[in-house]
DOTORNU-886806 format. One record per residue (C-alpha): residue number from 0; chain; x, y, z. Coordinates in Angstrom, 1 decimal. Layout:
N
+-----+-------+--------+--------+--------+
!   n ! chain !      x !      y !      z !
+-----+-------+--------+--------+--------+
! NUM !     A !      X !      Y !      Z !
...
+-----+-------+--------+--------+--------+
END
This chain:
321
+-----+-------+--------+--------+--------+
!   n ! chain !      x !      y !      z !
+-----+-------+--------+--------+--------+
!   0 !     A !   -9.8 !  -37.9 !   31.2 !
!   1 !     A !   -7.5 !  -35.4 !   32.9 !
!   2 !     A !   -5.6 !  -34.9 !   29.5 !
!   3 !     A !   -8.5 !  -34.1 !   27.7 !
!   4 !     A !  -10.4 !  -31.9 !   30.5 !
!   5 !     A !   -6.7 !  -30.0 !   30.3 !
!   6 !     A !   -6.8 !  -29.7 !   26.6 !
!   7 !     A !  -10.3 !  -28.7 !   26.3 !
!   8 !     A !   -8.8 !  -25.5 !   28.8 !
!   9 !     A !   -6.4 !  -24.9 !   26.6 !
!  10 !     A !   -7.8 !  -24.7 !   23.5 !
!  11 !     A !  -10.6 !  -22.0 !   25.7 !
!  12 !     A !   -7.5 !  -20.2 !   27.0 !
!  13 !     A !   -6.1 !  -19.8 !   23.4 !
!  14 !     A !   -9.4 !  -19.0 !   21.9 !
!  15 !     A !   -9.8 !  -16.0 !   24.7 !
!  16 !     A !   -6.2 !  -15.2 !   23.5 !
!  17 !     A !   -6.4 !  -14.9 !   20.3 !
!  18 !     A !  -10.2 !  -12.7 !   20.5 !
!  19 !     A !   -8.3 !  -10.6 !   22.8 !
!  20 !     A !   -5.6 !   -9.6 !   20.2 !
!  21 !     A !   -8.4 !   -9.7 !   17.4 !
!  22 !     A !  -10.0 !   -6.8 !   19.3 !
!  23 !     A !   -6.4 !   -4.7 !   19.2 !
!  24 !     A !   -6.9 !   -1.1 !   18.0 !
!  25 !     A !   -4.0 !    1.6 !   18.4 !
!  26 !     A !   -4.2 !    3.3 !   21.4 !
!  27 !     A !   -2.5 !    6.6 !   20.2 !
!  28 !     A !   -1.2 !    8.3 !   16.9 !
!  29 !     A !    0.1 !    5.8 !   14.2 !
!  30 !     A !    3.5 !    7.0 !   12.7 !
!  31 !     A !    3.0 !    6.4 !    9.0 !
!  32 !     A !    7.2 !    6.6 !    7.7 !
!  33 !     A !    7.4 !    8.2 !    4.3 !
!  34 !     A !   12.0 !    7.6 !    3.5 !
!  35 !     A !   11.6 !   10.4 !    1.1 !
!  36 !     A !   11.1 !   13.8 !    1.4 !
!  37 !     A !    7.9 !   15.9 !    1.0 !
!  38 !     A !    6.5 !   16.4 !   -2.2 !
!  39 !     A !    7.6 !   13.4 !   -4.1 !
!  40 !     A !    5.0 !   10.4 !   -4.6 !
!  41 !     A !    5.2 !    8.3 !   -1.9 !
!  42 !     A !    4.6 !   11.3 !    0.4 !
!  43 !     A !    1.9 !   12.4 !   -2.2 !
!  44 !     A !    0.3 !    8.5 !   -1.4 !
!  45 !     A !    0.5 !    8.9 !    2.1 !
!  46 !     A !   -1.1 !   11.7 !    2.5 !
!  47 !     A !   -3.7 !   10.7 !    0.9 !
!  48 !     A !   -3.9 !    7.4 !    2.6 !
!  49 !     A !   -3.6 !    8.9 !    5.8 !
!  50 !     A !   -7.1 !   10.5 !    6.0 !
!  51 !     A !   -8.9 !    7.4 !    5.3 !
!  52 !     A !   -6.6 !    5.1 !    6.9 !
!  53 !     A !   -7.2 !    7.5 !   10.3 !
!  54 !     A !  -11.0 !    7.1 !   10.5 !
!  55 !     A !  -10.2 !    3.1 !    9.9 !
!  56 !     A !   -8.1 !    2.9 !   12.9 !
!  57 !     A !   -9.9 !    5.0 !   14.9 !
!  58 !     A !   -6.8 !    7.4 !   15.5 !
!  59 !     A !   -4.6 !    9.7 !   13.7 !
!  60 !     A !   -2.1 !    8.6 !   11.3 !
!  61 !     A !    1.4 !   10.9 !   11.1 !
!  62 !     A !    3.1 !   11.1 !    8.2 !
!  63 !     A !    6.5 !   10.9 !    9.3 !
!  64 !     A !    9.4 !   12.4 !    6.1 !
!  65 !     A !   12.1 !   10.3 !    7.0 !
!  66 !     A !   13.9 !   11.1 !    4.1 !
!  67 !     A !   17.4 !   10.5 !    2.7 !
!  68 !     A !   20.2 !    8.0 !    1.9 !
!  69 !     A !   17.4 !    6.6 !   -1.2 !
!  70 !     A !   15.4 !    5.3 !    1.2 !
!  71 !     A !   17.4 !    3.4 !    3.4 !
!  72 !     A !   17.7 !    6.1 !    7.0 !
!  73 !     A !   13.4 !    6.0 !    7.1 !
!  74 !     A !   13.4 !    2.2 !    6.4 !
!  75 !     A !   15.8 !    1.6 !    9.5 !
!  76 !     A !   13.7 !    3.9 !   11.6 !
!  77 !     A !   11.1 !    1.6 !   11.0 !
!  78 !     A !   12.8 !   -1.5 !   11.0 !
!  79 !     A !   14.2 !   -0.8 !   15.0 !
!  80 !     A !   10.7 !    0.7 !   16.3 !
!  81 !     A !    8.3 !   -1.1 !   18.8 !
!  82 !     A !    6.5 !   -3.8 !   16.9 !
!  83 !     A !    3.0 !   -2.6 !   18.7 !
!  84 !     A !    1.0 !   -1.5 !   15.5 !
!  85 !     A !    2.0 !    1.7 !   16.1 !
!  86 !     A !    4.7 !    3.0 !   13.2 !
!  87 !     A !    4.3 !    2.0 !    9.6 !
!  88 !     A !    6.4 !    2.5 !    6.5 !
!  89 !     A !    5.2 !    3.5 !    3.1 !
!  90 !     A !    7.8 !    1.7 !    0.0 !
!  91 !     A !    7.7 !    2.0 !   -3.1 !
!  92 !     A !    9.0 !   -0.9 !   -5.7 !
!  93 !     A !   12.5 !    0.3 !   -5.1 !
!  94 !     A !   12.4 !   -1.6 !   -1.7 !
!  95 !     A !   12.8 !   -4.6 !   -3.8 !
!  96 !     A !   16.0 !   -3.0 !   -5.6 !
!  97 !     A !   18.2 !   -2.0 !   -2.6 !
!  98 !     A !   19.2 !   -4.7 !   -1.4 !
!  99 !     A !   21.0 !   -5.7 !   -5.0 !
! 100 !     A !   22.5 !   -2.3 !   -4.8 !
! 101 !     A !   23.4 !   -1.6 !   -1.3 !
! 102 !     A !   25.3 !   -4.6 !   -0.2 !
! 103 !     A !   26.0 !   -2.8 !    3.4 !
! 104 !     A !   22.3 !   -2.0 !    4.4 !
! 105 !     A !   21.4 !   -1.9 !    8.5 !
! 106 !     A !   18.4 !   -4.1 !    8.0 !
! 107 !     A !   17.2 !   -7.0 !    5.9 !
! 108 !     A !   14.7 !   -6.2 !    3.3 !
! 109 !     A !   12.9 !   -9.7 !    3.7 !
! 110 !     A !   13.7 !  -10.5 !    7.8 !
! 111 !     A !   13.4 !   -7.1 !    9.3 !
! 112 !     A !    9.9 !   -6.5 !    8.3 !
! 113 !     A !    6.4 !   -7.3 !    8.1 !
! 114 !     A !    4.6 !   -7.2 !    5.2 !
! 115 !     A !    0.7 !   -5.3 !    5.9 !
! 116 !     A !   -0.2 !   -4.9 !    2.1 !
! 117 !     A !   -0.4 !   -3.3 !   -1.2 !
! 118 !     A !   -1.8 !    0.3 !   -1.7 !
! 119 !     A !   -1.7 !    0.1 !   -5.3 !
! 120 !     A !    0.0 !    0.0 !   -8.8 !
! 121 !     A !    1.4 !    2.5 !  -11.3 !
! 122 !     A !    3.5 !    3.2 !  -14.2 !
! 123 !     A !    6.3 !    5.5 !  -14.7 !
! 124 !     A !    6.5 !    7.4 !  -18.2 !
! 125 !     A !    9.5 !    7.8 !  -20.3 !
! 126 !     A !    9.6 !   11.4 !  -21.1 !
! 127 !     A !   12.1 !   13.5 !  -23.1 !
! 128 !     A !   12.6 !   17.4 !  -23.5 !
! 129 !     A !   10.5 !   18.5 !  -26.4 !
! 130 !     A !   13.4 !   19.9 !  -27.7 !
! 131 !     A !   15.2 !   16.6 !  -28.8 !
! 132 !     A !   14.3 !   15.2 !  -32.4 !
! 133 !     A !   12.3 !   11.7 !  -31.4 !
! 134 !     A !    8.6 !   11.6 !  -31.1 !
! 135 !     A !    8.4 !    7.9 !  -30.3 !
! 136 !     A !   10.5 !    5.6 !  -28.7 !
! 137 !     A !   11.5 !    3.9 !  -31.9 !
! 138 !     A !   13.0 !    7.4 !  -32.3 !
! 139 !     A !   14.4 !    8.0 !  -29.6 !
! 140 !     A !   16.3 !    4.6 !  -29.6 !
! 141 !     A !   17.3 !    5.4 !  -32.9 !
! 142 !     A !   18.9 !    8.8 !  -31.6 !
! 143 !     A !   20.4 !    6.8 !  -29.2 !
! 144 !     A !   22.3 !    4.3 !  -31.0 !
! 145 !     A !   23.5 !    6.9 !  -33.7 !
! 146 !     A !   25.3 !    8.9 !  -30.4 !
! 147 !     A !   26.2 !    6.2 !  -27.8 !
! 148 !     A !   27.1 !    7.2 !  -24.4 !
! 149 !     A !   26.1 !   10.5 !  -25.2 !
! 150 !     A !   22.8 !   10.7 !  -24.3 !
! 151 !     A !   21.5 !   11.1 !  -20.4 !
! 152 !     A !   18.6 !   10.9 !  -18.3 !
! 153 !     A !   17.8 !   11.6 !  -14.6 !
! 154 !     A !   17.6 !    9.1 !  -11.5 !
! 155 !     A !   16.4 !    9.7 !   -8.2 !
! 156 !     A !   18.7 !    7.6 !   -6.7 !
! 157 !     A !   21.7 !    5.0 !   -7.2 !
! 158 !     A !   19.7 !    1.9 !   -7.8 !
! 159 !     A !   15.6 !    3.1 !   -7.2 !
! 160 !     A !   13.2 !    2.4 !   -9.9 !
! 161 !     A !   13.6 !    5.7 !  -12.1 !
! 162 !     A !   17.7 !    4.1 !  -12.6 !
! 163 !     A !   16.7 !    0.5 !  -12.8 !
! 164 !     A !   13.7 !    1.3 !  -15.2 !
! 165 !     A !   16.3 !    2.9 !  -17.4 !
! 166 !     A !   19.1 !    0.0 !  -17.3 !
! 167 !     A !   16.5 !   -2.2 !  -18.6 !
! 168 !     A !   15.5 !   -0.1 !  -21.0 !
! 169 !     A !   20.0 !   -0.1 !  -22.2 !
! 170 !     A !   19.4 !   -4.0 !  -22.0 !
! 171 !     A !   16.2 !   -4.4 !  -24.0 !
! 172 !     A !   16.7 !   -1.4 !  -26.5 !
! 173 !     A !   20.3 !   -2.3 !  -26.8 !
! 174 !     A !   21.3 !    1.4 !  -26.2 !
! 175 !     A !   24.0 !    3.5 !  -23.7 !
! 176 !     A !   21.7 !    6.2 !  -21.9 !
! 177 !     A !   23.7 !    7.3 !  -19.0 !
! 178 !     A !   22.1 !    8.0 !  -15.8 !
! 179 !     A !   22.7 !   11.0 !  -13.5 !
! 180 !     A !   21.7 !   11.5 !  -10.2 !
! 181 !     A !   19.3 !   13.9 !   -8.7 !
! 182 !     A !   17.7 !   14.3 !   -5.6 !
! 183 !     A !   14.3 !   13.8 !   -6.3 !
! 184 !     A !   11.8 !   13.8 !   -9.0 !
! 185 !     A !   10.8 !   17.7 !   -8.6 !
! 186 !     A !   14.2 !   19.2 !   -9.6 !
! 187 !     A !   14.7 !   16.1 !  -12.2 !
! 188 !     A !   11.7 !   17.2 !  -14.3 !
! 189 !     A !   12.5 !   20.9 !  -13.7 !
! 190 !     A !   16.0 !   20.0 !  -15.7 !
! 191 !     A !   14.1 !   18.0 !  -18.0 !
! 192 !     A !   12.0 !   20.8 !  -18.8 !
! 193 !     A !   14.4 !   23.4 !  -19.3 !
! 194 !     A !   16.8 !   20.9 !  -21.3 !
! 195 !     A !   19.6 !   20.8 !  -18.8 !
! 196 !     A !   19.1 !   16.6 !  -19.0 !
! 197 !     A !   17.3 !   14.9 !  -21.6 !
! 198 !     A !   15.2 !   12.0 !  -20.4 !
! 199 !     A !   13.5 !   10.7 !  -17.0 !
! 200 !     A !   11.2 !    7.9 !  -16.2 !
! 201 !     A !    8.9 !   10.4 !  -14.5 !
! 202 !     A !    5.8 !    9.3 !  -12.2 !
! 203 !     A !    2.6 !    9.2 !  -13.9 !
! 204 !     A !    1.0 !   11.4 !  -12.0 !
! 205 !     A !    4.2 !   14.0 !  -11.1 !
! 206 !     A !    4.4 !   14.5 !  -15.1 !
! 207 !     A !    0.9 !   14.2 !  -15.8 !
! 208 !     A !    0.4 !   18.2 !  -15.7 !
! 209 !     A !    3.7 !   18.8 !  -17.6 !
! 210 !     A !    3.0 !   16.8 !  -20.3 !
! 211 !     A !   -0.3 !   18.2 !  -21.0 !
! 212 !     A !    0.8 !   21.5 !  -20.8 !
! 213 !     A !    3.8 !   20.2 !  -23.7 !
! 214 !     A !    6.3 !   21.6 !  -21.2 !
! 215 !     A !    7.8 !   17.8 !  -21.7 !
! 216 !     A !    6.9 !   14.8 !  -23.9 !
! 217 !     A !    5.7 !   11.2 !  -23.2 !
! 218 !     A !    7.3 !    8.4 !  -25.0 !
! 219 !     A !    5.9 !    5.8 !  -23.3 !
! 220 !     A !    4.6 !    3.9 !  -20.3 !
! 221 !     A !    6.6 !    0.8 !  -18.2 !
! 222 !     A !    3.9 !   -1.0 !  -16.9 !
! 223 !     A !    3.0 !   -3.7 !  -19.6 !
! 224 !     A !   -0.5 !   -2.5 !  -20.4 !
! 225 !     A !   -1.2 !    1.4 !  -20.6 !
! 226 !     A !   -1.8 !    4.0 !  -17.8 !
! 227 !     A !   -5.6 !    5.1 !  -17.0 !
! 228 !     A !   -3.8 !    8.5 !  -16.4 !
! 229 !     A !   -2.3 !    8.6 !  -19.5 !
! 230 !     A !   -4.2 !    6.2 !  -21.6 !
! 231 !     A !   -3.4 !    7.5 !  -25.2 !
! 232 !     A !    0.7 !    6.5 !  -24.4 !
! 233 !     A !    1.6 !    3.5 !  -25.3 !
! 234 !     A !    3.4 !    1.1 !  -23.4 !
! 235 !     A !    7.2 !    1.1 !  -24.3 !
! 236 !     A !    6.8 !   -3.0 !  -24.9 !
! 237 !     A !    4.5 !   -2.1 !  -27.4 !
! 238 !     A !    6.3 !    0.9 !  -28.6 !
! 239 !     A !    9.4 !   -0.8 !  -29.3 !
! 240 !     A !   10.8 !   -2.9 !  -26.6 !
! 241 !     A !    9.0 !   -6.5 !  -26.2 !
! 242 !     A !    9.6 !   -7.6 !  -22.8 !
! 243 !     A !    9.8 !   -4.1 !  -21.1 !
! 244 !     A !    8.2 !   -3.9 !  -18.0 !
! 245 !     A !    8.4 !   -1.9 !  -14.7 !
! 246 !     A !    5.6 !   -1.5 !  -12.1 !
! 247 !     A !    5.6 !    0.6 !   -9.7 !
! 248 !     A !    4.0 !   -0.2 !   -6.8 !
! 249 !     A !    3.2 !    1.3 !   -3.0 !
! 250 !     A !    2.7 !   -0.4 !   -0.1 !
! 251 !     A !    2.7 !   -0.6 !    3.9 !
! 252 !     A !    5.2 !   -2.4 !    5.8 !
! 253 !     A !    5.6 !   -2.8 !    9.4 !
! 254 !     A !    8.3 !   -3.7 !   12.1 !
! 255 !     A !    8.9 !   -7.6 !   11.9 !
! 256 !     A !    7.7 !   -8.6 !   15.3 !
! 257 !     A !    4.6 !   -7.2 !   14.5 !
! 258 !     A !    1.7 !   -9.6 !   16.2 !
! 259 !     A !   -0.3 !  -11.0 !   13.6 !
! 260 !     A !   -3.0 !  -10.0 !   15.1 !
! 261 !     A !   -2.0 !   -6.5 !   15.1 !
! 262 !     A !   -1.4 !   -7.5 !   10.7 !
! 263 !     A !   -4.7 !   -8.3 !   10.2 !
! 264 !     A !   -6.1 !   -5.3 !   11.4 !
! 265 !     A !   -3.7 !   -3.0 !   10.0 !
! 266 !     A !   -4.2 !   -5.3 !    6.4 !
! 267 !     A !   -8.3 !   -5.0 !    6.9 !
! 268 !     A !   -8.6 !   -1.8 !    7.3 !
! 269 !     A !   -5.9 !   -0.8 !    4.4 !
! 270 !     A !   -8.0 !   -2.8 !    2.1 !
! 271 !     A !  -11.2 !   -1.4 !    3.2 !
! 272 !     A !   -9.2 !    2.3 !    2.5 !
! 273 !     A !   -7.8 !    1.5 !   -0.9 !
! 274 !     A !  -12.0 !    0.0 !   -1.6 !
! 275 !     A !  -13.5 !    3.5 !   -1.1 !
! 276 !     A !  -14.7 !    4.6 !   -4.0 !
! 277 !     A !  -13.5 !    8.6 !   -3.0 !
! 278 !     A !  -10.3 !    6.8 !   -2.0 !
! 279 !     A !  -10.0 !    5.1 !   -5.2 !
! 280 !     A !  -10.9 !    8.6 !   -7.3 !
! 281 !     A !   -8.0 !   10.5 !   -5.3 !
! 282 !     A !   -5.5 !    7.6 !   -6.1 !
! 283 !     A !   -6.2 !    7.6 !   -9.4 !
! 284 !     A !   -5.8 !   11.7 !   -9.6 !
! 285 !     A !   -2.2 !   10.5 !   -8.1 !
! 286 !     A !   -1.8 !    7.8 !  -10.5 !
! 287 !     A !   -2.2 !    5.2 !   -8.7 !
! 288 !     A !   -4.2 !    2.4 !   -9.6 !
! 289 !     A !   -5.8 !    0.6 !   -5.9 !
! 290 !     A !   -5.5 !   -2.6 !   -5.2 !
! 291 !     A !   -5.7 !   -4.1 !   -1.9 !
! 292 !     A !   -3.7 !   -7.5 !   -1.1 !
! 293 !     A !   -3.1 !  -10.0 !    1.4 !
! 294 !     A !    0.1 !   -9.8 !    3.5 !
! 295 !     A !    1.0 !  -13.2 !    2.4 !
! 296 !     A !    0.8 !  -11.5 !   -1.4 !
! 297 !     A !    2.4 !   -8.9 !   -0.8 !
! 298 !     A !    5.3 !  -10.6 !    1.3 !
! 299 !     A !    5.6 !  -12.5 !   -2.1 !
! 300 !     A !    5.6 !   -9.3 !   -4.3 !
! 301 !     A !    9.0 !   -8.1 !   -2.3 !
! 302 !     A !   10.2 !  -11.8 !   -2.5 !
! 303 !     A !    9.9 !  -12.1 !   -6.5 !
! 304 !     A !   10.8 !   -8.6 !   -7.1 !
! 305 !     A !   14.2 !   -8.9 !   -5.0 !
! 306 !     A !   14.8 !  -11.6 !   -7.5 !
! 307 !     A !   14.0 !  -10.0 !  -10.2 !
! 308 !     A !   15.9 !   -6.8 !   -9.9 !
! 309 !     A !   19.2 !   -8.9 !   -8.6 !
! 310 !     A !   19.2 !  -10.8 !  -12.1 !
! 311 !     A !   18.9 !   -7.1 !  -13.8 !
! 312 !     A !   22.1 !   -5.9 !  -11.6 !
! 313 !     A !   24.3 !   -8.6 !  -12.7 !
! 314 !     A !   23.1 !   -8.6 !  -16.1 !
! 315 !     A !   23.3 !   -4.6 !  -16.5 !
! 316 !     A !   26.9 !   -4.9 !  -14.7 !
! 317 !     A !   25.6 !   -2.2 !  -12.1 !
! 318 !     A !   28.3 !   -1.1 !   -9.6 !
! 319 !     A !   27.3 !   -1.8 !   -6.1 !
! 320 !     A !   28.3 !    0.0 !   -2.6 !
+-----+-------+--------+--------+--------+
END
């Protein structure tokens, strides 16, 4: 009888527990971690989250620029701070690439965080100074392979998605396009522009304006079906390459310790965000296709993508630090 009177007040005391963290709301500024600098499109995505995401929460979310070391000196920030709800960090799909690149990194992709959820999905675009002689990627391949190794494009970053998006494209398209290394995407489509490099898988909605204005061509788009911001490219699987594919996605992350609790509300309140249809219009403007997710889902994104990319790395014979 005692056993049971006894379990009955447990189960009470862990109900009151659990309704006690289910009621958590930050009690001062959230630190939303953008590792890039300003201007690029993860800090383009979180400043647009960050409005919304605010009057969600019920306080005022930072946008932090981290930036530097691709990545890697904002995502340690983030991995070491209090798990209290209270700092965030923004990755894009190249989260999933570092650690098949960076063998020394300070944190563990997979242990050191907590996933919250997605943001949303987009596509990079292959695009090419108008100045070089190929108006499709069949072309361009073909200009490729009649002067191997002597054609470039840029890559923000030893091992990001703009480089591996263009080692699968060697692979697939049996080509040699070497990749040189710029700090960001601004100054690589300013050289693109003026012809001082010849290629760069450009953010939809950072090349958007330039390739309307013909200041640089579109070839094609990663993602496996086409862009809504650029819906009259193809798709480069469909263009030439079968099998090409390279999403980009954004989400939130959080320090590892993170009660789940504290998840849940953070995850609710992101997918109630990304659901607005304002929210939803000012992505899209961005590129950026919403889609909210579980954590459990996106936890398994980062998994499978981690995968993925480490398979590319060996295959593609990419040098590692």
């Amino acid at each position: 009888m005692k056993t049971k009177q006894f379990s009955k007040l447990w189960l009470l005391v862990l109900f009151a527990a659990c309704n006690v963290h289910a009621q958590w709301s930050p009690n001062r500024p959230v630190r939303l971690i953008v590792p890039f600098p300003p201007g690029g499109a993860v800090d383009t995505i979180a400043r647009i989250l960050s409005t919304r995401y605010s009057e969600r929460l019920g306080q005022t979310v930072v946008v932090d620029n981290r930036g530097g070391a691709n990545a890697i000196i904002g995502s340690e920030i983030a991995a070491r701070a209090a798990p209290d709800g209270h700092t965030l960090l923004i990755v894009p799909a190249g989260h999933a690439i570092t650690p098949s690149v960076s063998k020394k990194l300070p944190y563990d992709t997979i242990r050191d965080f907590a996933a919250v959820g997605l943001v949303g999905n987009s596509a990079y675009v292959l695009v090419i100074n108008p100045r070089l002689p190929a108006k499709s990627v069949g072309e361009y391949i073909a200009l490729a392979k009649a002067k191997p190794g002597q054609m470039n494009y840029a890559l923000t970053g030893h091992g990001n998605a703009t480089h591996l998006a263009g080692e699968l494209f060697n692979v697939l398209a049996g080509v040699n396009i070497v990749g040189i290394n710029y700090k960001g995407g601004g100054p690589a489509l300013t050289d693109v522009i003026s012809g001082q490099v010849q290629a760069f898988f450009s953010g939809v909605s950072s090349g958007h304006a330039h390739i309307k204005g013909g200041r640089i061509r579109a070839l094609g788009v990663t993602t496996a079906t086409r862009s809504s911001g650029l819906p009259d490219v193809p798709t480069i699987a469909e263009a030439g390459v079968p099998g090409y594919e390279v999403d980009a996605w954004y989400g939130l992350l959080a320090p590892a310790a993170t009660p789940a609790a504290i998840i849940a509300r953070l995850n609710a309140d992101l997918a109630a965000t990304v659901a607005n249809a304002e929210m939803k219009e000012r992505l899209q403007t961005a590129g950026i296709d919403a889609r909210a997710t579980t954590p459990a889902e996106f936890h398994q994104r980062i998994v499978r993508d981690i995968q993925r990319w480490a398979d590319l790395v060996k295959r593609a014979k990419i040098v590692t630090d």
